[in-house]
Structure formats: C-alpha cells, structure tokens
C-alpha positions in Angstrom: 106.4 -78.9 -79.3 103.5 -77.0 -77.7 100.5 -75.8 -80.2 101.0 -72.2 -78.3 103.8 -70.8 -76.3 103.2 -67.6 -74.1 106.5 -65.7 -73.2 106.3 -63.8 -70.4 109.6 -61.4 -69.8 110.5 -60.5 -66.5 112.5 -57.9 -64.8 112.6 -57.6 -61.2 109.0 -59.2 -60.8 109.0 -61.4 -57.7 106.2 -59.5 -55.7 103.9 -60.4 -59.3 104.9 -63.3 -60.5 103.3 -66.1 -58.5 100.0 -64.8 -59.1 100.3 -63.7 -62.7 101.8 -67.5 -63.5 99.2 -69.2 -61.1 96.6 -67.3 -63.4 98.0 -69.2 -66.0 97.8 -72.3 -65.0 94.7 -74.0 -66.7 96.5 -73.2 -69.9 99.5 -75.3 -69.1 96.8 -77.7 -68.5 95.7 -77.7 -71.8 99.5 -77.9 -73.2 100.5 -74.6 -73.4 103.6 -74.2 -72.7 104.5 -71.1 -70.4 107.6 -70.0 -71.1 109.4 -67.3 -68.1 112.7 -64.8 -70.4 114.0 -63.2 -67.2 116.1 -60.3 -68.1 118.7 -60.3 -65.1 116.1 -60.1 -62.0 118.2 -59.4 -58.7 115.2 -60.2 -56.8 114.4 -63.8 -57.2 112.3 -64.3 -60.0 113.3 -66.9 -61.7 113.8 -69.0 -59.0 110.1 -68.0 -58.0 108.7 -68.8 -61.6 110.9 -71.9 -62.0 108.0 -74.3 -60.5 105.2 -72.3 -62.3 106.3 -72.1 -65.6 107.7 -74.8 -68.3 110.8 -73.1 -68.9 112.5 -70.2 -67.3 115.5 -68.6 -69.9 117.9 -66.1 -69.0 118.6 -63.6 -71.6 119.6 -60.2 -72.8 117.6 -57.2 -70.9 115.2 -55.5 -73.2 111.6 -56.6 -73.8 112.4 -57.5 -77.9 115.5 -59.6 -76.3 113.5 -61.7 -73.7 110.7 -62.7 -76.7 112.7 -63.9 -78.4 114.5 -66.2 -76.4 112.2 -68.7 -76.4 112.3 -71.8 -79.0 110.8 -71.7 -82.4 107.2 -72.5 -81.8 104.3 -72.4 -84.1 102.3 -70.0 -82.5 103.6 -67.3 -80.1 101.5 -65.1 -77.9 104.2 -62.8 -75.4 102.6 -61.5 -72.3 104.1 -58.9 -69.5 103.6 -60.3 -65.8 101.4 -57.7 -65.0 99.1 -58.2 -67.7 98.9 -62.3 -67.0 96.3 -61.7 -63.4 93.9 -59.5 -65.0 93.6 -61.9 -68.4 89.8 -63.0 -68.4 90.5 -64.6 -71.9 92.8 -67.1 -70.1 90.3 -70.0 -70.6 88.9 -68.9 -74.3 92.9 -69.6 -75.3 92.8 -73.1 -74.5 90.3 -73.6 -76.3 
C-alpha cells in the first residue's frame, strides 16, 4: 500500500488528461500511487490515462462516487484533472 493515494475523477477528459497525469509523474516516482475513477467517459479517457496512472476504476458518475472508489489507503489527497497541470506543490508532496 502507497503512503499517499491521489484520486483524480474524470468525466469526458481526454483533451486534459495526458498533461494533467504527466504533471504528476515525479510523484509516482516517489510511490504515490495515482489512482484515475473515470465516471463513464465516451471519449477515451481511461484508455488515455491507463499508461499514466497506477490504476484506472470505473465507477458511478458523481464526483463523491468516483473518490471513493479507490482502495482504502492511509492518506488520501482527490484531485480534479484540471487542477493536476497547474499544481506547483507537486514536488513539496513527495516529500
């Protein structure tokens, strides 16, 4: 189990989500584990997150649904797609 999970739920986010998970990269690095809640994308995100992230999990639309459809984890830190590019804290995380 990962000291830190970061959910990020997704809807219809393929033209954001490379970049956004890219972004988050050097925390995976550092054993983070990224975890991608796609709430029923037409569009090809999960598929697009799938190499990017640790885990991608289908679940129920709705934000509350999507963070909470990761495993139990000891600390959780849930973060929309189009907040993950403009993170500067990224780094200070790993930490």
């Amino acid at each position: 189990m990962s000291w830190l999970s970061i959910i990020v739920p997704t809807l219809n986010e393929a033209q954001i989500i490379v970049p956004a998970l890219t972004r988050l990269e050097s925390l995976r690095e550092r054993g983070v584990e990224i975890i991608v809640a796609d709430g029923g994308s037409s569009d090809g995100t999960p598929a697009l997150a799938a190499p990017l992230a640790d885990q991608v999990l289908t679940a129920p639309p709705g934000r509350a649904h999507q963070m909470n459809a990761g495993p139990a984890w000891r600390c959780c830190f849930c973060m929309p797609t189009r907040t993950c590019p403009r993170m500067p804290c990224a780094p200070s995380i790993a930490r």
